[in-house]
N, C-alpha and C positions, 0 to 999 in steps of 0.2 A: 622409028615410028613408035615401038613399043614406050620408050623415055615419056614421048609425047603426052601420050596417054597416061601414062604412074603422075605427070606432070599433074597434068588436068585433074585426075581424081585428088591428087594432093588439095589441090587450090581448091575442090568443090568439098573435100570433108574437113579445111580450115575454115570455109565459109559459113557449113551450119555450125560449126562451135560456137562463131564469134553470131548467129543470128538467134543461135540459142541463150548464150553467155547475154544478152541486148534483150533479152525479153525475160529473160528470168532476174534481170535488174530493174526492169519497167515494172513485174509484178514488187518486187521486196519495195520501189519508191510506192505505189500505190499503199503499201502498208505502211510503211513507214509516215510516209503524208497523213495518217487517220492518229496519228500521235502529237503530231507540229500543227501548233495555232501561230496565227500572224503574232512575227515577232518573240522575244525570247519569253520564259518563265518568268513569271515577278514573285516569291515568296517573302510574307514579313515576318519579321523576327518573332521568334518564341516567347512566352512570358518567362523572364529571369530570376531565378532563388525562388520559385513558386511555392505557397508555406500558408498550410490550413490549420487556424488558432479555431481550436475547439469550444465549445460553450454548453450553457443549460441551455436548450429547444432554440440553438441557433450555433452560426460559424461565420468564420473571417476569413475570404480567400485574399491573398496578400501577394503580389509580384511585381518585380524591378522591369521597369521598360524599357526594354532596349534597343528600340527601332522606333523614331518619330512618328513616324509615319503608320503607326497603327491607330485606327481610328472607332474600331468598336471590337467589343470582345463578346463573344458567342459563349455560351454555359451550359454545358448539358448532366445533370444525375439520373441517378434511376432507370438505369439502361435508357437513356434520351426520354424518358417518358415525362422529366420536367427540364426547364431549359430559361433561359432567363439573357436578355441580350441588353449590353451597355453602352455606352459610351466610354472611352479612353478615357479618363481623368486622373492623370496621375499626381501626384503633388509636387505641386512646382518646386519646392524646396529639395526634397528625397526621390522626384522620380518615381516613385511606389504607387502605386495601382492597389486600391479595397475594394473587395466589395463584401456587403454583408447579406448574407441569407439568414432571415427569422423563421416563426413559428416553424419549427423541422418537428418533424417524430424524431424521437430518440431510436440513432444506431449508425453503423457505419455508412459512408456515404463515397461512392466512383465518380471524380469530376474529370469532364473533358472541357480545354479553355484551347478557344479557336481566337485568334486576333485577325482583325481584316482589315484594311484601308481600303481609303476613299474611290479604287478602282475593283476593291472587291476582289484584288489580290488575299492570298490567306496565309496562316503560317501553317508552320506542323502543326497537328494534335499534342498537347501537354496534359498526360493526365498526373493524378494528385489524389490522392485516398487520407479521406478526415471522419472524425466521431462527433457526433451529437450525443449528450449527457441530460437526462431527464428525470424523474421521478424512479424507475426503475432502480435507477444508479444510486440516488438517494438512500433508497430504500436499504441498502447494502449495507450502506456505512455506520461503524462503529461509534459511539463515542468513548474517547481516551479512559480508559479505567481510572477510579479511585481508591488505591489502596489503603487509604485513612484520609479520613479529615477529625483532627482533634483536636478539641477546645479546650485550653487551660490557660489563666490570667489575662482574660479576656480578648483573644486570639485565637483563630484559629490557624491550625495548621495543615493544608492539603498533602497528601503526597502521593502523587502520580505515578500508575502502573505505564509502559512503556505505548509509546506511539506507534499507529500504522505510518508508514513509508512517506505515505501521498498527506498525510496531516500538514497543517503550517502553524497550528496555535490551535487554542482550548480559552472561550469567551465564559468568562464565570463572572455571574450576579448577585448580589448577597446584599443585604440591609443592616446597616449598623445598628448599635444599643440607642441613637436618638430619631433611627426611623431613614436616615441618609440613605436611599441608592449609588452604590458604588459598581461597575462594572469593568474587570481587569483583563486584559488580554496576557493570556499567559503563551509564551513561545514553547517550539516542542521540545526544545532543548531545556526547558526548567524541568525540575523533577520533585520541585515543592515551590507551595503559595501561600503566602500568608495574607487571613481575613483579620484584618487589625480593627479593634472597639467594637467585638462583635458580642453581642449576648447572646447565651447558652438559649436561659429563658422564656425571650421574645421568639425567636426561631426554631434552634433546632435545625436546620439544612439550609442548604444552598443551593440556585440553579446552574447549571452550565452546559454548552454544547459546545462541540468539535467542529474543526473548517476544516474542509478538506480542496486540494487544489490537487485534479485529477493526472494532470501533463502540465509540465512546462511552460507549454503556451498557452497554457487556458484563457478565457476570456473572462470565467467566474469562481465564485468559489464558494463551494457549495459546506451544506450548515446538516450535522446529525437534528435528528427530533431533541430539546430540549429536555434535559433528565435530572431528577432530584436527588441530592446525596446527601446522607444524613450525616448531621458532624455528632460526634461521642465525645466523652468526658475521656479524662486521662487514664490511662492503664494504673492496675492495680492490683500487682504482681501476690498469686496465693504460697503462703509460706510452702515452702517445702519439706522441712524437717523429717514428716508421717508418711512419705510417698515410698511406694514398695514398687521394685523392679521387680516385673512376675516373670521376666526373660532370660533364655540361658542360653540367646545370641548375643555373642561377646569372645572378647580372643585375651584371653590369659588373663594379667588383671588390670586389664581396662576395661573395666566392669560399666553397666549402666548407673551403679551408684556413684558415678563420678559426674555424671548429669546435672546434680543436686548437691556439690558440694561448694561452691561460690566461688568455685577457682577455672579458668579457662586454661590453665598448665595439665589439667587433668581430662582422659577424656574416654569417652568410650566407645572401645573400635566394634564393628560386626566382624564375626566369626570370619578365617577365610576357609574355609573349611566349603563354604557352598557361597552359592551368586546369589542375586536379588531373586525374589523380595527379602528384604532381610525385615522382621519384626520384630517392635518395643512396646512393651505391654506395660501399664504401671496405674498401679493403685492408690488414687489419695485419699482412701482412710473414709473418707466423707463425700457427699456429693455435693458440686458446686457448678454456679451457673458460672459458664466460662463464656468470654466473647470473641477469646483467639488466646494463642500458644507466642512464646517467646522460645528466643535461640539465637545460639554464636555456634559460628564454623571452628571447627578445629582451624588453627593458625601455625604456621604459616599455611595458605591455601595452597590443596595439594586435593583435587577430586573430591569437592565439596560435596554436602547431599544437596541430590536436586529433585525430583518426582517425589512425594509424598502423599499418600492416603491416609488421611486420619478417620477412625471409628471407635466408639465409643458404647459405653455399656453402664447400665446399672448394678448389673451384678455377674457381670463376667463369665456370663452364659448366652446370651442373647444382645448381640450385635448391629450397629445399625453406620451405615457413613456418614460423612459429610462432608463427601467430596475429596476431590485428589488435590493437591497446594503444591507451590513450587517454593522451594527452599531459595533465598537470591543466595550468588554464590559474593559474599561479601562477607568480613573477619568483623565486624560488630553487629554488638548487639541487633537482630531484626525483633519485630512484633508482626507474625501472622494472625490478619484478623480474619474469623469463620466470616463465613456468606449470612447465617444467622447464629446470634448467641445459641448455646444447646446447656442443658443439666446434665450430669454424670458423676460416676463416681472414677470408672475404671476409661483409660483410653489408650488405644494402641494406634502407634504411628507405624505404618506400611510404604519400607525405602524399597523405591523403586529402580532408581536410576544416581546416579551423581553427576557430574563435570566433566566427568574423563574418562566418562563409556566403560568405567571398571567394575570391578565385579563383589568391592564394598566399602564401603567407607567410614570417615567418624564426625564424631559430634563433641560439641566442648560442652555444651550447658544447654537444659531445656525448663521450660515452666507454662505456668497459664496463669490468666489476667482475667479481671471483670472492668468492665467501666461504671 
C-alpha cells in the first residue's frame, strides 16, 4: 500500500513540472513572438569604401554599391537636425554612388547613410566624418615667403623661403619691359624663378599668391590674399679692409679677424669656454646704409650657425634690433636680406643656436651689402 502511494506522489509532482516547464514556455514564446514579424529579416547592403572629398562651403559623399537592390539612400548631419533623401544612382560604368552637399558653414561635419529598397527593407547605419573649408581657413594661410627677388641684366631672379606642407604651387604675375602680362606657375619644389625682359624702371615688384590644397581629396584649392614683393637691384658688397672686431669671443687664434680676410680656409670659432649666445660685435669705421649681411659656413659642415640676432648701433652705446634671421645651413656664399634697409656704424650678431644643438660654433666669412 505504502509503494502505492510514494507511486502516485511521484507521478503528481512529475506532473506539475512538466505543467509548470509548459507554461513557462508559453510565456518565453509570447516574448519571443513580440521580436518575429511575418517571414525572415530582409537587410540591404551597406554603402562600400564610403569616402568624404572635402571642399570650400561644400562636400562630396562618395560610395561603392554593393547591393542592386538598394533604391534610396537616407542622409542625416547635425545630430539628424538636417537630412537629405535620394535616389540610388550609381554610375553605370563604376558602380559609385555621389552625392554633393553645397552652401555648408565651415567645420566638421557626422554623416549617417541609411540605404533602403523598394520594400523599405534598410541597411546598417554607415557613419563617415568630413570637413567643410571656408573663409576662416582662408584666412590662416600664409603665402610662400620671398627671400629675394633681384634684378640684374634685365631679369629677375625670385628665390623662395621654404613651403608649408599642404602648398601645391606659388601663381606669380609680373609685366614685362614692352607692357606683356606674363603669369608663371611655380611648383613647391622650385626654390627660384626667373622674371625674364623685366624692367627695373617700369615696375619695381611683382604680384603673387600661394595655392593651397588642404587634404588629399579636396575638391578645391584654395588661394592666399594676393601680396606684393618688391624686386632690388644687385648686391653691393662694402669693402671690408677698416672693420674692427670689438669681440674677445673667440678660441685661440681663430680670431674674428678671419671673417674679413677673403679666405674660407680661415675662420672664426666661438670660445668653448661657455654656450650660446655667443656675441660678434664689429665696427666699420663709418656708417652705412645696409640692406642685408653676406656669409659662408665654415666647410666641411659640421654644426653650422643657425638662430641669429642681429642689432646695431651708431655709437656703440645704444642698441636697437632687427630682428632674429636664420643662418641656411649650406657651404656657399648666402646673402641675408633685413626685413628693412637700416643705417649703422657698429653691428653685433647674437648666435644663438646652430645645426647640432651644440654649445658653439664657427663661421668662414661675414660682410654687408647695399642695393
Amino acid at each position: 500500500m505504502k509503494l502505492t502511494i510514494i507511486n502516485a506522489a511521484k507521478f503528481f509532482a512529475g506532473a506539475c513540472v512538466l505543467m509548470a516547464t509548459l507554461a513557462a514556455c508559453s510565456k518565453m514564446d509570447d516574448t519571443y513572438k513580440d521580436f518575429i514579424k511575418k517571414g525572415s529579416i530582409t537587410y540591404v547592403g551597406t554603402p562600400d569604401s564610403l569616402t568624404v572629398y572635402p571642399g570650400k562651403k561644400r562636400l562630396k559623399l562618395e560610395w561603392l554599391i554593393s547591393d542592386i537592390t538598394a533604391k534610396t539612400a537616407k542622409i542625416y548631419w547635425n545630430n539628424k537636425s538636417d537630412s537629405l533623401i535620394v535616389p540610388v544612382t550609381p554610375d553605370p560604368g563604376t558602380n559609385i554612388m555621389s552625392v554633393w552637399l553645397n552652401d555648408l558653414r565651415e567645420g566638421s561635419y557626422s554623416f549617417e547613410i541609411t540605404l533602403y529598397d523598394n520594400n523599405n527593407n534598410r541597411s546598417v547605419v554607415s557613419n563617415v566624418i568630413g570637413k567643410v573649408y571656408g573663409d576662416t581657413y582662408v584666412n590662416t594661410l600664409l603665402a610662400r615667403p620671398v627671400k629675394s627677388a633681384i634684378f640684374e641684366n634685365s631679369k629677375v631672379v625670385i628665390n623662395w623661403g621654404a613651403a608649408d606642407l599642404t602648398v601645391i604651387g606659388t601663381e606669380v604675375n609680373y609685366n614685362d619691359k614692352d607692357g606683356q602680362q606674363h603669369t608663371l606657375m611655380v611648383p613647391v619644389t622650385a626654390t627660384s624663378t626667373e622674371l625674364s625682359n623685366y624692367s627695373m624702371a617700369a615696375y619695381g615688384s611683382f604680384n603673387y599668391r600661394t595655392l593651397y590644397v588642404p587634404d588629399s581629396l579636396s575638391l578645391d584649392t584654395f588661394y592666399t590674399a594676393p601680396q606684393n614683393a618688391k624686386v632690388t637691384g644687385p648686391a653691393i658688397e662694402y669693402a671690408r679692409g677698416g672693420w674692427v672686431p670689438l669681440s674677445d669671443d673667440f678660441d685661440g687664434n681663430r680670431i674674428p679677424k678671419n671673417l674679413f680676410d677673403n679666405s674660407t680656409s680661415t675662420i672664426w670659432h666661438m670660445s668653448k669656454a661657455f654656450s650660446y649666445p655667443h656675441n660678434l660685435v664689429v665696427d666699420m669705421g663709418v656708417e652705412n646704409l645696409v640692406n642685408g649681411f653676406s656669409y659662408t659656413q665654415r666647410t666641411p659642415l659640421d654644426g653650422a650657425a643657425k638662430l641669429v640676432e642681429i642689432q646695431v648701433s651708431s655709437d656703440n652705446v645704444a642698441w636697437r634690433s632687427l630682428g632674429a634671421y636664420t643662418f641656411e645651413n649650406l657651404g656657399t656664399k648666402q646673402f641675408l636680406e633685413l626685413l628693412e634697409p637700416a643705417t649703422f656704424r657698429y653691428f653685433k650678431l647674437i648666435f644663438r643656436s646652430d645645426y647640432k644643438n651644440g654649445q658653439f660654433t664657427a663661421l668662414s666669412e661675414l660682410g654687408a651689402y647695399k642695393r
